[in-house]
N, C-alpha and C positions, 0 to 999 in steps of 0.2 A: 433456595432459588435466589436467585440475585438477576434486576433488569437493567439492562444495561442500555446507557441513555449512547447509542454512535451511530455512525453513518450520517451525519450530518455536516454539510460543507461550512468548513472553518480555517480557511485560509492565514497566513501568518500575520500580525500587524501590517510587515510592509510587503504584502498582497506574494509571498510566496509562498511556497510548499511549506505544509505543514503537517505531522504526525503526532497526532492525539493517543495520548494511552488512556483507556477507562479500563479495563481489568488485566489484573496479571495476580496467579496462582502457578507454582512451582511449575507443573505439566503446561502449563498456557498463557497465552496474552493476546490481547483483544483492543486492535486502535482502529483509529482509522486518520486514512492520510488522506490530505485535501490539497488538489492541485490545479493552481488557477489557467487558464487559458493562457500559451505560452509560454509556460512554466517548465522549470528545467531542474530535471530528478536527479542529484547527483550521489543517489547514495551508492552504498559500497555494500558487497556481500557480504552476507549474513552467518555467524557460527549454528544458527539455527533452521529448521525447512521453515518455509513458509507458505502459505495460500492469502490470493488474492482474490475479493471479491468487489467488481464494481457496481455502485448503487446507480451514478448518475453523469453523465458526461460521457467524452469522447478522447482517444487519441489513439497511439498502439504501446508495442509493451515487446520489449526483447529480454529473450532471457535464454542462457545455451545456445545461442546462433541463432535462436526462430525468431522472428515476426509475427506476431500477429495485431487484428487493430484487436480492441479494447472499447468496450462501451457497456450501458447496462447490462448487469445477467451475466455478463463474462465472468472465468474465474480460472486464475492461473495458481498452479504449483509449482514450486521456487524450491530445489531442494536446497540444503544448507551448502555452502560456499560458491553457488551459480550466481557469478553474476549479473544482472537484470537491471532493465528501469523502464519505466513510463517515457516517452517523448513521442512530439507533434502532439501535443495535447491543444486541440482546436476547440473543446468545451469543458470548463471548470468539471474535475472531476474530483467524485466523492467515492474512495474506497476503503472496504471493508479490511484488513488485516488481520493474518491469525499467525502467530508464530508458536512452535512447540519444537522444544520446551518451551519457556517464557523467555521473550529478546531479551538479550546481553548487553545489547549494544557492541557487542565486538562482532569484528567482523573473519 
């Protein structure tokens, strides 16, 4: 067993989005990304699926054409090459991230 210290908002030094990695094992990886009121998600899609799970905060979340808002308890699937982002983020949000296999970083 291994406990894993995330979900806690941790914004960049100069107060932007930021994605924290605490685990990654071949089949998986586990961050979380913290994004301040404001804040503008520019990433690019993923060679991997992904699930999101929001701990805390507010805004919406596009990904494949849908809308929806986004706030605690939410939890969206992102298959690999969809691409998606967080915006109108009206309360610092703190989410959960799961990628599998484990993010490449390539998109």
């Amino acid at each position: 067993m291994e406990i894993i210290d995330a979900g806690r908002f941790a914004p960049a030094a100069d107060g932007t989005a930021r994605y924290a990695e605490q685990l990654r094992v071949p089949a998986l990886s586990v961050g979380t990304y913290s994004l301040p009121a404001g804040a503008v998600d520019d990433q690019s899609p993923h060679a991997e699926d992904e699930v999101y799970h929001v701990v805390s905060g507010r805004g919406s979340f596009t990904s494949g054409g849908r809308t929806a808002e986004a706030g605690p308890g939410t939890t969206f699937f992102v298959p690999a090459g969809e691409d998606h982002r967080f915006h109108d983020v009206t309360a610092d949000m703190t989410v959960l991230v799961f990628f599998a296999p484990a993010y490449s970083g390539r998109g």
